[in-house]
C-alpha positions in Angstrom: 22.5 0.6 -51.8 24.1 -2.3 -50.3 22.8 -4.5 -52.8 24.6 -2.3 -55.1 27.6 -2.0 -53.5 27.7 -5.8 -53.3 27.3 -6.0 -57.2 30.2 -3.6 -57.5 32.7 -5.5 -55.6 31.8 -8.6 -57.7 32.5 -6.7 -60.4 36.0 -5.6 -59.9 36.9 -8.9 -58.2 36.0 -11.0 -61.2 37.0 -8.7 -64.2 39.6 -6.4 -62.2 42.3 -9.5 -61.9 42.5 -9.9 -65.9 42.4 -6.2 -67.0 45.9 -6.0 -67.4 45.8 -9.3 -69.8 42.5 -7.3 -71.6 44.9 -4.6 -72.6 47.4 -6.3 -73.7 45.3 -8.7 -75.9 43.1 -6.1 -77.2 46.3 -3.7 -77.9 47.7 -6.7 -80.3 44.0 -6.6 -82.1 44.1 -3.0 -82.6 47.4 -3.6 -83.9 46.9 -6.0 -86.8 43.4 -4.3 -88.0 45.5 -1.4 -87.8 43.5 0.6 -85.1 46.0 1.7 -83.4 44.4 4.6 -82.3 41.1 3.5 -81.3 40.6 4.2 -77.7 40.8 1.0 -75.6 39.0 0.3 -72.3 40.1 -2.7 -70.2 37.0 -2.5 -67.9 34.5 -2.2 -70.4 33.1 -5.9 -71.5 34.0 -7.1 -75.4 30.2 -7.6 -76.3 29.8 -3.8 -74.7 32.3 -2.2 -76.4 31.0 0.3 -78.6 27.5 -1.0 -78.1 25.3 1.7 -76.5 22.1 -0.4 -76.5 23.9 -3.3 -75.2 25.1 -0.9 -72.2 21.9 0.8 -71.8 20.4 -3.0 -71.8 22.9 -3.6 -69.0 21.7 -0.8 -66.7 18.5 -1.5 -66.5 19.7 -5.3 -66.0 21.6 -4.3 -62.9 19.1 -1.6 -62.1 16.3 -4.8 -62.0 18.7 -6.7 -60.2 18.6 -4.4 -57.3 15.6 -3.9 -57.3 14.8 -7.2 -57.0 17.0 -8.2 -54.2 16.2 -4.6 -52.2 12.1 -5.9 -52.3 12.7 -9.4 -51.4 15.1 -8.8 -48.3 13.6 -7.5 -45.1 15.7 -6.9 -41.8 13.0 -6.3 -39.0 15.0 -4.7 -36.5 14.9 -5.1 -32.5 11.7 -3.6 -31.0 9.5 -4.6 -33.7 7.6 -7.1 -35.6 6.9 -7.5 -39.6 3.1 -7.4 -40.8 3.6 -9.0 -44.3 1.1 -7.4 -46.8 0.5 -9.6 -49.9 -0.6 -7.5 -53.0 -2.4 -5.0 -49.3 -3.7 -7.9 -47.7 -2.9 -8.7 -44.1 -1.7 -11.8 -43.1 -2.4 -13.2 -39.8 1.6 -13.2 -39.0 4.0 -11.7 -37.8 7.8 -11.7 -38.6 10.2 -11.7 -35.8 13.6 -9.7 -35.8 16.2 -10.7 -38.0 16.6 -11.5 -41.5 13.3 -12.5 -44.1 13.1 -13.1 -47.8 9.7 -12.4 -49.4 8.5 -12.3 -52.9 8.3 -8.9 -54.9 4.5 -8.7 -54.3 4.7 -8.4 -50.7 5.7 -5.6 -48.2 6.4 -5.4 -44.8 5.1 -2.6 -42.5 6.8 -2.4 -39.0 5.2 -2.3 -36.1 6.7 -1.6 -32.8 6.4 -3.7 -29.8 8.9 -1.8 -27.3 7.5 0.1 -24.6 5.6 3.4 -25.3 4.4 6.4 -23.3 1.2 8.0 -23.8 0.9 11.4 -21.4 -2.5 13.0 -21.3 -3.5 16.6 -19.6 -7.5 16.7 -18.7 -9.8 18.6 -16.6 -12.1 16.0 -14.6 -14.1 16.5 -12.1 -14.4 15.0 -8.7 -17.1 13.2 -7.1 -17.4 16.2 -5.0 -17.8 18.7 -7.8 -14.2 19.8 -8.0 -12.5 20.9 -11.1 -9.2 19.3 -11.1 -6.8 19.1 -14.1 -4.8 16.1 -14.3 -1.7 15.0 -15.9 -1.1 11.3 -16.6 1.5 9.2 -18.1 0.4 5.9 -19.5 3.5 2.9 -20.6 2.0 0.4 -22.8 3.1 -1.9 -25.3 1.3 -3.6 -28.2 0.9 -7.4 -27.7 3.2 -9.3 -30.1 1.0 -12.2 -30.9 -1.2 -9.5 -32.5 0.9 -6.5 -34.5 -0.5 -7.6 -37.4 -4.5 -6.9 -36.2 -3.3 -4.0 -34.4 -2.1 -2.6 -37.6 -5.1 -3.9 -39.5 -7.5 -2.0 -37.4 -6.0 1.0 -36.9 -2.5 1.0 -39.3 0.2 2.8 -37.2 -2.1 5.6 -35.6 -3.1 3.6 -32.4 -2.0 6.2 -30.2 -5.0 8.9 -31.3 -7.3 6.6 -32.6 -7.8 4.5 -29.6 -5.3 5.0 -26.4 -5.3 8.6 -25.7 -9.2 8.8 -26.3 -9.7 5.9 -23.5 -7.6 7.3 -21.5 -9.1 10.1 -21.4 -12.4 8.6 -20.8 -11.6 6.4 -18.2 -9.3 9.5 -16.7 -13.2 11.4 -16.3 -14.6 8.1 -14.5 -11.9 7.4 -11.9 -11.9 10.8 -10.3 -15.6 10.9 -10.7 -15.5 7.8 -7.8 -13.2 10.1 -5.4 -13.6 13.2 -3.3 -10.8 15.4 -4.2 -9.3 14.8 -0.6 -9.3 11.1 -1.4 -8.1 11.6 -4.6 -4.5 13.0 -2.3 -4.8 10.3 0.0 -5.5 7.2 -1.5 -3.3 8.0 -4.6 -2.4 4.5 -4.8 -5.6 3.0 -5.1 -6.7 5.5 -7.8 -4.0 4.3 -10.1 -5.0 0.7 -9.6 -7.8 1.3 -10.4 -7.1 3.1 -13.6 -4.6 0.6 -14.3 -7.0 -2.1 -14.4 -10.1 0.1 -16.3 -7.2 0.8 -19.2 -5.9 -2.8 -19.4 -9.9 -4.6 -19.7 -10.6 -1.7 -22.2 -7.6 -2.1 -24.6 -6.5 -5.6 -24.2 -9.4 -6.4 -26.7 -7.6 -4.7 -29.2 -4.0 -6.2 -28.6 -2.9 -3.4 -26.5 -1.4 -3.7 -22.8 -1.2 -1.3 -19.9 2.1 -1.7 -17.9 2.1 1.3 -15.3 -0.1 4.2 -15.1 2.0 6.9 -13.2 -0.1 10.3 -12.2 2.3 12.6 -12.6 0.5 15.8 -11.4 -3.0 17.0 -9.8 -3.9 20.9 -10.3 -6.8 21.6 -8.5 -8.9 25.3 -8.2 -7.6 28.2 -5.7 -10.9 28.1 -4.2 -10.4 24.2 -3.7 -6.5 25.1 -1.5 -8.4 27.8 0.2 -10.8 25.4 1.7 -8.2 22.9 2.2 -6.1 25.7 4.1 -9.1 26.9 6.4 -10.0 22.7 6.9 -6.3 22.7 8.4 -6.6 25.6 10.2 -10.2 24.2 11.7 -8.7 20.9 12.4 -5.8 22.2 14.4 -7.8 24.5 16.5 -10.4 21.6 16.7 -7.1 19.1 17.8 -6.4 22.3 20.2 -9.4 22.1 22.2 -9.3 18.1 22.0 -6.3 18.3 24.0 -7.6 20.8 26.1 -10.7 18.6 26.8 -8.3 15.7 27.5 -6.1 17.2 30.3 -9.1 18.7 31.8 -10.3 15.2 31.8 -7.4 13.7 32.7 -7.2 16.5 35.7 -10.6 15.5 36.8 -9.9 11.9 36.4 -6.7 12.2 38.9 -8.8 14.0 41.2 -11.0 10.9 41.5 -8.5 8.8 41.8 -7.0 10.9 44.7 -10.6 11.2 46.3 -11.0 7.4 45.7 -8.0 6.9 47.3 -8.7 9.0 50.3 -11.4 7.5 50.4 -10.1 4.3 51.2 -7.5 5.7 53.3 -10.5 6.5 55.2 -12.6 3.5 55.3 -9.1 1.3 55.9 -8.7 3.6 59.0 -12.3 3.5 60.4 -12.3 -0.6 59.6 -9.0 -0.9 61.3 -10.1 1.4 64.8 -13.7 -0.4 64.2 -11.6 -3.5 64.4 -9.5 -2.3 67.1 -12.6 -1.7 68.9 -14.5 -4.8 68.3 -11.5 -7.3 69.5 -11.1 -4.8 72.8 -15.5 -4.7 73.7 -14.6 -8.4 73.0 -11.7 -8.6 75.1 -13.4 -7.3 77.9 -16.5 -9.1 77.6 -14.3 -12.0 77.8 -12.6 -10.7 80.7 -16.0 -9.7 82.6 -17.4 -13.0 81.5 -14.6 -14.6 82.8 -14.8 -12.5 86.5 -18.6 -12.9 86.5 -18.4 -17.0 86.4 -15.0 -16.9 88.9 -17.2 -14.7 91.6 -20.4 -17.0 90.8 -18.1 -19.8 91.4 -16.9 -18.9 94.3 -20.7 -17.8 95.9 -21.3 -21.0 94.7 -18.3 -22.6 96.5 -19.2 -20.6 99.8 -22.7 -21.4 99.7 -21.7 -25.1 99.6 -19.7 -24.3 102.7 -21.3 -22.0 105.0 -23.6 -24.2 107.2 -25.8 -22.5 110.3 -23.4 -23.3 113.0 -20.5 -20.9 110.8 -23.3 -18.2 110.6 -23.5 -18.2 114.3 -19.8 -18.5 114.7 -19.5 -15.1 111.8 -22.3 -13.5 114.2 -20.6 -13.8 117.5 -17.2 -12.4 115.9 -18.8 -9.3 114.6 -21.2 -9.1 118.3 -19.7 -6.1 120.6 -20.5 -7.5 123.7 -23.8 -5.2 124.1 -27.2 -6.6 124.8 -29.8 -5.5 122.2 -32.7 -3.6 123.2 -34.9 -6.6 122.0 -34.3 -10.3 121.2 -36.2 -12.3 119.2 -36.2 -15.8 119.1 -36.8 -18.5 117.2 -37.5 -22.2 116.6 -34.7 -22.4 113.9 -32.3 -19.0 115.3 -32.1 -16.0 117.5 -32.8 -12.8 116.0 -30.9 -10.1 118.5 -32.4 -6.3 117.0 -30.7 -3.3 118.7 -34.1 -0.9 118.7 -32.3 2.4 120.4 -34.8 4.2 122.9 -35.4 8.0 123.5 -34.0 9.3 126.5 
C-alpha cells in the first residue's frame, strides 16, 4: 500500500503540472478533425486514450510493480530478528532491525527476541510424598546469534514444543529434592536451582532463562493440618523448654547462693582459724619468752648464790629457837626441829 501510494503521488506530480496545457492542446486537435464532441480526459495518457488493452496492459504493469517492490523490501521491527528463507531454505543469518532489500525468491519470517513469559500450573510431589500444586512463571528470551536455528527446529511454536514441556519436567524434579517444609523455607534456593536446570536444558537449543519467579505453592488440607498441629506441638514443646530453663536457672542460683555461703563460711572459719593461730602463736612467744627470762635469771642466781649467802638466807629466816636435833656436818650444819610428845 505504500508502495502504491508512492506510485500515485509520482503520478500526479509529473503529469498533474501539464494537464491544463493537455486540454488545451488536445481541445485544438479535436477542433480541426472536427471532434468536437469527443470526450476529452487530461489525465489519461495519449497512447492510452481509447486503448483498453493498452490500459489493461498498464494495470497489471503497476500491479507487477508493486508487487515487486512490496517482496523485495523488508522492515524487521524492534524486538526481532529476520530468518531469510531462499526458495524455504534457512539461511544461517539473521537480519537485524531496520530496513533490508531481498530478491523476490526469498522471505523473511520474524522471530522475536524480546523477553517472554512462560507460566506453568503442575502438581509435583515432594520428597516427602506431598501433593503440592505449583504455579511458576518462567522469562526467557531466545538467543539472537541463533533465531534462525531456533526457527528451523521448531518454526514459531517453541513455547509448546520445547519450554513449557521442560519446565514442566524439571518443575517435577526440583520439588522431588525438598521436603515440603523446605520447599517454604529455602524458597530461594529452590529457584536457583530451577533456574540453573532450565538454562543447561535449553541453552542447547538457543533459548535463555533470565528469572524463574514461583509465584504460588498450593499444598493438601491434610498437609496445613499437620503443619498447624507441628506449630501447636512446637510452642507447647518451646513452653516446657522455658519452663525447664528457669527451673534450671532457679536451681543454678541456688548453687551459686550455697556456693557462696559456702565460702562465706570457709572465709570465716580461715579467718578465726587464723585469728587463733597468730594468738596460740603469740602466746607461745610470750611463754617462750618468760620461760628463758626466769631460766635466765635461775641461771643468774645460781651464778651468785655461794654457801656463805645460804647461811646468811638461813640465819634471816632462823626464829631464835634451838631445834630438837642438830646435825652436823663436814661441809654444813643441818638444824631439824623433830617436835616431841608431851
Amino acid at each position: 500500500m505504500i508502495v502504491a501510494g508512492l506510485l500515485a503521488v509520482g503520478y500526479v506530480f509529473f503529469f498533474g503540472r501539464n494537464t491544463d496545457s493537455k486540454r488545451r492542446s488536445r481541445s485544438e486537435e479535436h477542433s480541426e478533425s472536427g471532434d468536437s464532441e469527443k470526450e476529452d480526459n487530461p489525465l489519461i495518457p495519449n497512447f492510452i486514450e481509447g486503448k483498453p488493452a493498452r490500459i489493461v496492459g498498464l494495470i497489471i504493469g503497476i500491479l507487477f510493480v508493486v508487487w515487486l517492490l512490496a517482496a523485495t523490501i523488508i522492515i524487521v521491527p524492534a524486538g526481532h530478528r529476520g530468518v531469510l528463507l531462499t526458495l524455504g531454505k534457512v539461511e544461517e543469518l539473521n537480519l537485524p532491525e531496520g530496513l533490508h532489500l531481498i530478491v523476490p525468491w526469498q522471505n523473511v519470517v520474524m522471530m522475536p527476541v524480546m523477553i517472554q513469559k512462560a507460566e506453568v500450573t503442575e502438581s509435583t510431589a515432594s520428597n516427602d510424598l506431598q501433593e503440592i500444586t505449583t504455579k511458576l512463571a518462567v522469562h526467557y528470551k531466545i538467543n539472537e546469534a541463533l533465531a534462525w536455528k531456533v526457527y528451523q527446529t521448531m518454526r514459531t511454536d517453541y513455547l509448546h514444543l520445547l519450554i513449557e514441556p521442560v519446565i514442566m519436567e524439571e518443575l517435577k524434579a526440583t520439588t522431588a529434592d525438598w521436603t515440603a517444609e523446605h520447599l517454604i523455607i529455602e524458597r530461594p534456593l529452590v529457584v536457583i536451582q530451577l533456574t540453573d536446570t532450565l538454562d543447561k536444558r535449553l541453552q542447547p537449543f538457543g533459548i535463555e532463562i533470565l528469572t524463574v519467579n514461583i509465584i504460588d505453592f498450593q499444598f493438601s488440607p491434610e498437609f496445613w493440618e499437620a503443619i498447624e498441629r507441628k506449630v501447636i506441638a512446637s510452642q507447647d514443646a518451646l513452653a516446657e523448654k522455658n519452663k525447664v530453663e528457669i527451673s534450671r536457672f532457679q536451681q543454678l542460683q541456688n548453687i551459686i547462693n550455697a556456693e557462696g555461703q559456702y565460702n562465706v563460711t570457709v572465709i570465716r572459719a580461715n579467718a578465726e582459724a587464723q585469728q587463733k593461730i597468730i594468738a596460740a602463736s603469740a602466746e607461745a612467744q610470750r611463754i617462750t619468752i618468760e620461760a628463758k627470762a626466769q631460766s635466765e635469771a635461775i641461771r643468774i642466781i645460781n651464778e651468785q648464790v655461794t654457801p656463805e649467802y645460804i647461811n646468811y638466807l638461813r640465819w634471816l629466816r632462823w626464829d631464835g629457837k634451838l631445834p630438837d636435833v642438830l646435825v652436823t656436818g663436814a661441809d654444813s650444819d643441818l638444824l631439824i626441829s623433830i617436835p616431841t610428845v608431851p
